[in-house]
Steps between C-alpha positions, in 0.01 A plus 500: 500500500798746566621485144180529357488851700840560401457437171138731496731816646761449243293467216215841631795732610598550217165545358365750808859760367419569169333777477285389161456195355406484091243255437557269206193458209258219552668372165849442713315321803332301271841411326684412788204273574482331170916485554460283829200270364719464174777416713347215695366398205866439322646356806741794587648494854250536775764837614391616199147462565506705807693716335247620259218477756689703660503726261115453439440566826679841508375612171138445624544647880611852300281478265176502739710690763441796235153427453430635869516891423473649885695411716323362853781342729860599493794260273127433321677400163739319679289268682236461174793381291645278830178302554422442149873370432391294820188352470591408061858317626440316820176344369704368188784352672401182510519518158833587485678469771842392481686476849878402563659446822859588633711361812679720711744337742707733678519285849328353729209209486225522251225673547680801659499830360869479362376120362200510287346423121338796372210504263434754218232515267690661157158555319465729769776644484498562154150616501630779726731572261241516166350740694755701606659463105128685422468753761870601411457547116282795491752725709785346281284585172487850694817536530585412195278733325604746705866454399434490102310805540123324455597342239539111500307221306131427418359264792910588672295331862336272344823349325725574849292344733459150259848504395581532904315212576573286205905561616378346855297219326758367329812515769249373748412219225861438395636510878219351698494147624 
């Protein structure tokens, strides 16, 4: 239970700083959808799966967090896009859950604090980090644009934030056990 709290304050911190948060189109949540189903579909890692929900996830948590015009409670956006990250991954990872344990044995008998097997669930994980990869690409398409003037590509997000997360697909795929 403590690194499911842990893992809640690392992953809304750094939601509840930003001062904004650009929403992506229902035509991106949709994609990133359609990416995870096509995923599990073609047999790609289960990471990868959580990966894209992940990203699925995200996408739709800013997109309805925009939807909400006035703002009622305080970090309003920020808890909007939290709980519907929330309640699309942890009802799905069943599906694709992919856990991995690790032994630590620094001394003394098992069981101990210095002496244990730790368990990690890396869909998880990575479905922290599809979201994160999403609510990152707007401010880096931002700052981007900013740099080149306003200039940039047709669809420059759009492109960024799938190219980001097609990079993590494939050295999760390639790496992952």
């Amino acid at each position: 239970m403590k690194t499911g709290k842990l893992i809640s304050l690392f992953f809304i911190i750094p939601i509840a700083l930003f001062k904004y948060a650009d929403a992506h189109c229902p035509l991106c949540t949709i994609t990133a959808g359609a990416a995870a189903a096509g995923g599990v579909w073609l047999g790609v890692n289960k990471i990868v799966i959580g990966l894209l929900i992940g990203a699925f996830a995200m996408s739709m948590g800013m997109w309805f967090a925009k939807i909400i015009k006035k703002k009622y409670i305080p970090f309003q956006k920020a808890a909007i896009i939290s709980i519907i990250f929330l309640i699309t991954v942890i009802p799905l990872l069943p599906i694709f859950s992919q856990v991995s344990g690790f032994h630590v044995n620094l001394n003394g008998d098992y069981g101990s604090l210095l002496n244990r097997t730790y368990v990690i669930d890396n869909s998880l994980l990575s479905s922290f980090l599809g979201g994160m990869i999403v609510f990152v690409s707007p401010i880096l398409n931002k700052k981007i644009k900013e740099k080149i003037k306003g200039g940039g590509i047709p669809f420059q997000g759009i492109i960024m934030t799938f190219l980001l997360l097609a990079i993590a697909s494939l050295i999760i795929q390639f790496t992952a056990k």
